[in-house]
N, C-alpha and C positions, 0 to 999 in steps of 0.2 A: 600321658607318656606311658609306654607301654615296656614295663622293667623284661628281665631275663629271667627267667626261673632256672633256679637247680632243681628238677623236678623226677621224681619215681612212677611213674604214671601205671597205673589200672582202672583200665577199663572191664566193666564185669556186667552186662545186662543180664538181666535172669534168663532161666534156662526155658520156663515156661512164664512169663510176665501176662498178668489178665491185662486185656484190653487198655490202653492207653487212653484217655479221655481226650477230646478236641484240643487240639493246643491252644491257648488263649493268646486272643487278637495282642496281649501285654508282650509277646513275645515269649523265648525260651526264659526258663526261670531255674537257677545253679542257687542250690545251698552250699555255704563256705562253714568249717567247723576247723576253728583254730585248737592244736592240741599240745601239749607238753607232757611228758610224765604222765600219760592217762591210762597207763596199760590194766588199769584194775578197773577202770569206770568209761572209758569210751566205746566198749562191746555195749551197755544199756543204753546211752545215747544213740546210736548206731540201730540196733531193735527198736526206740523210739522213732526213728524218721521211716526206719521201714514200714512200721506199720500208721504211718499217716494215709490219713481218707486220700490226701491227692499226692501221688506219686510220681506225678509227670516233672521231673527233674532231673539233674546231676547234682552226684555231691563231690566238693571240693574237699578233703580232707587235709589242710597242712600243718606238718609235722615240725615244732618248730625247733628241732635238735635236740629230740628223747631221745634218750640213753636205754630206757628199757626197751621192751614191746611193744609199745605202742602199734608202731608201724604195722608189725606184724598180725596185729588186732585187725587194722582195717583192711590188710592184704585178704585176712582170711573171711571175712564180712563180704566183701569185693568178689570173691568166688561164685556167690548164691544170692548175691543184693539185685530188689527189686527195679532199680534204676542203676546206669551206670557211675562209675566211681573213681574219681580221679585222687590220687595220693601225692603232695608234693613236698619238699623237704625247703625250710627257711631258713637259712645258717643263721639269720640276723634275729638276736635274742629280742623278746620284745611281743607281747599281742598285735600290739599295731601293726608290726612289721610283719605278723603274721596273716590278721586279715584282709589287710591291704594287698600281700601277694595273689591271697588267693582273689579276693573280687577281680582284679588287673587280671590275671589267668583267664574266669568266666570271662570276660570282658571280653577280651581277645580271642574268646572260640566262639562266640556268638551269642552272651550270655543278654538278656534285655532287663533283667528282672533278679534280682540280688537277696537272699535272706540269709540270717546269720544265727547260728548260734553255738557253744561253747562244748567243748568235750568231756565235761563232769553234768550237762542239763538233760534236762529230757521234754523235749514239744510234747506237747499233748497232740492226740489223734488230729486234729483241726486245725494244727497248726499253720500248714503250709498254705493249705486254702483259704486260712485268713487273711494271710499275707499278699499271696496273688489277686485274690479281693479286692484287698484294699488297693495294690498299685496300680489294678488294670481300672478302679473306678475314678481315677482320680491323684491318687495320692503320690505325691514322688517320694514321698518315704512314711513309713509307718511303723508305729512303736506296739509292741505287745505288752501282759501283763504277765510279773514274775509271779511266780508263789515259792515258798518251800518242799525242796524235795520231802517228800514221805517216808522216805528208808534211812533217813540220816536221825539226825534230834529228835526228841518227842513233842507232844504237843507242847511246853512251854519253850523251846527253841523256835519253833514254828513260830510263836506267837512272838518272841525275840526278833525275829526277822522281820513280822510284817511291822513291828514298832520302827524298828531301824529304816525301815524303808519309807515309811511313811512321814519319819523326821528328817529324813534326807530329799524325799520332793517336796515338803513344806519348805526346807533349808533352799535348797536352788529356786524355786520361784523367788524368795522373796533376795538373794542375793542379789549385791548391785551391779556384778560384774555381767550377770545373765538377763538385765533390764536396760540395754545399750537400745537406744534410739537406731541401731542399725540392723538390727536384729526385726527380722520381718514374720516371724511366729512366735508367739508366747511360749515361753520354757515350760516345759514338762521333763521329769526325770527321763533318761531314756538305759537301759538298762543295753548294753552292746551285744547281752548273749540272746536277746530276744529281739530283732529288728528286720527289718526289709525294708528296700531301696532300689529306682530305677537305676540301670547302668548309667545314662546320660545325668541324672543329679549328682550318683557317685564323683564322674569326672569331671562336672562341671564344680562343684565345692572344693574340690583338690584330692577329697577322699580319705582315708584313714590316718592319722602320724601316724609315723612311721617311729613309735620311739613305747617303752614298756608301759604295765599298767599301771595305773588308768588312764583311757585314752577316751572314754564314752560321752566325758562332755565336754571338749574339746572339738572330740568329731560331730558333736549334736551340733555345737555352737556354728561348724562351718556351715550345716547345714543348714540351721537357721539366718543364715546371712547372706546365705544363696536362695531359696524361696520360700513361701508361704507355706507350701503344700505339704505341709505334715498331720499325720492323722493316729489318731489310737485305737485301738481296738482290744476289747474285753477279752472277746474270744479265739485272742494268737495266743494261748499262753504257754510259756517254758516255767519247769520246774528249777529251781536254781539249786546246786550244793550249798550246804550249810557249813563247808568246811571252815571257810574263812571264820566266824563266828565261832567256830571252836577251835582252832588256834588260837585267836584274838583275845577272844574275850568280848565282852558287850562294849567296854568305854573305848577299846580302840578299833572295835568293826563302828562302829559310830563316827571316829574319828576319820576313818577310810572313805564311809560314806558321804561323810561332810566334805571331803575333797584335802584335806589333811593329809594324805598318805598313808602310808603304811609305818613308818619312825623306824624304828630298828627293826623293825620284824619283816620279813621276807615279805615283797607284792605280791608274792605267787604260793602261796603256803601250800603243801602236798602232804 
């Protein structure tokens, strides 16, 4: 089903774009970057996608009722960006509710080919073409690898994260709720700010909740109950903010990632 959007729409293709590469037989491919409150850190996210090797895209930016800047960050990015750039507004608080708009959006302009990531990460140069990669080979959804941003903690923050992460896809394989005999791919963590997805998988799993964060294993779980066809790759990788982790603390970014929640502390720390 195809929702309504309250949307702000910019389109901005570049003034002089180099050569556009063959469109892949996978179809058109739309990055969705859900945002809140980004107005200090989604200008580098934004320069990150610009300068990916593969640029043959649209990006969906939606806003999911900031109060600062934001918006006004991707208006002025959307002037000079090297693919065009669509801006939508989600009154309905919530990640979910905000990547769900946007995928349903691409969906509905012609979108074939789905990738996601977050408005505090940063793709690395390879990213998108890893993603297209993988969907047009085969995969109807495919997970990347996170790392630690570099400009945030030092190396033992770093080195905090890759423990956190590492106990937390130890912790979901071996959970029993992610071992259901109906679940037709084996669990692997999947990390929401680093992903891509056919349209037709998107809508045939159901797609995103529609409800706050976390929502990444949940919507992994739909997908794993819809089909086989999940794939990883090394070389999609997003850098993640380390904020949470310095809000939190180590025992409750632990606790976050074990699927615990956030307890009193805000899902969304800024």
């Amino acid at each position: 089903m195809t929702r309504a959007f309250e949307q702000d729409r910019t389109v901005a293709p570049a003034p002089a774009p180099a050569p556009a590469p063959t469109p892949d037989p996978g179809g058109p491919l739309w990055v969705v970057v859900p945002a809140y409150q980004e107005q200090a850190r989604v200008g580098a996210t934004l320069a990150a996608l610009a300068a990916q090797d593969d640029r043959d895209f649209t990006l969906v930016v939606v806003d999911n009722g900031s109060t600062d800047d934001t918006a006004g960050v991707v208006k002025r990015f959307a002037a000079g960006a090297p693919f065009p750039v669509v801006l939508l507004r989600e009154p309905q608080k919530g990640v979910g509710a905000a990547v769900d708009t946007g995928f349903r959006y691409a969906i509905a302009h012609g979108a074939r080919l789905l990738a996601r990531t977050d408005a505090d990460c940063l793709p690395r140069p390879g990213w998108v073409a890893a993603a297209r990669s993988g969907l047009t080979a085969g995969s109807g959804m495919v997970c990347g690898a996170i790392r630690a941003r570099r400009d945030e903690l030092g190396p033992a923050g770093r080195a905090g994260f890759r423990l956190l992460v590492a106990l937390a896809a130890a912790f979901g394989r071996l959970r029993p709720a992610h071992r259901d005999r109906g679940y037709l791919a084996p669990y692997r963590m999947h990390a929401g700010n680093n992903m891509a997805i056919t349209a037709e998988l998107y809508q045939a799993c159901g797609g995103m909740p529609r409800i706050p964060s976390p929502t990444d294993r949940t919507f992994l779980n739909r997908v794993r109950r819809t089909s086989p066809a999940i794939s990883h790759r090394r070389d999609m990788v997003v850098e993640n903010s380390l904020r949470r982790l310095r809000a939190y603390g180590v025992l409750r970014t632990a606790s976050w990632y074990l699927g615990r929640g956030s307890g009193p502390m805000s899902p969304d720390p800024r």
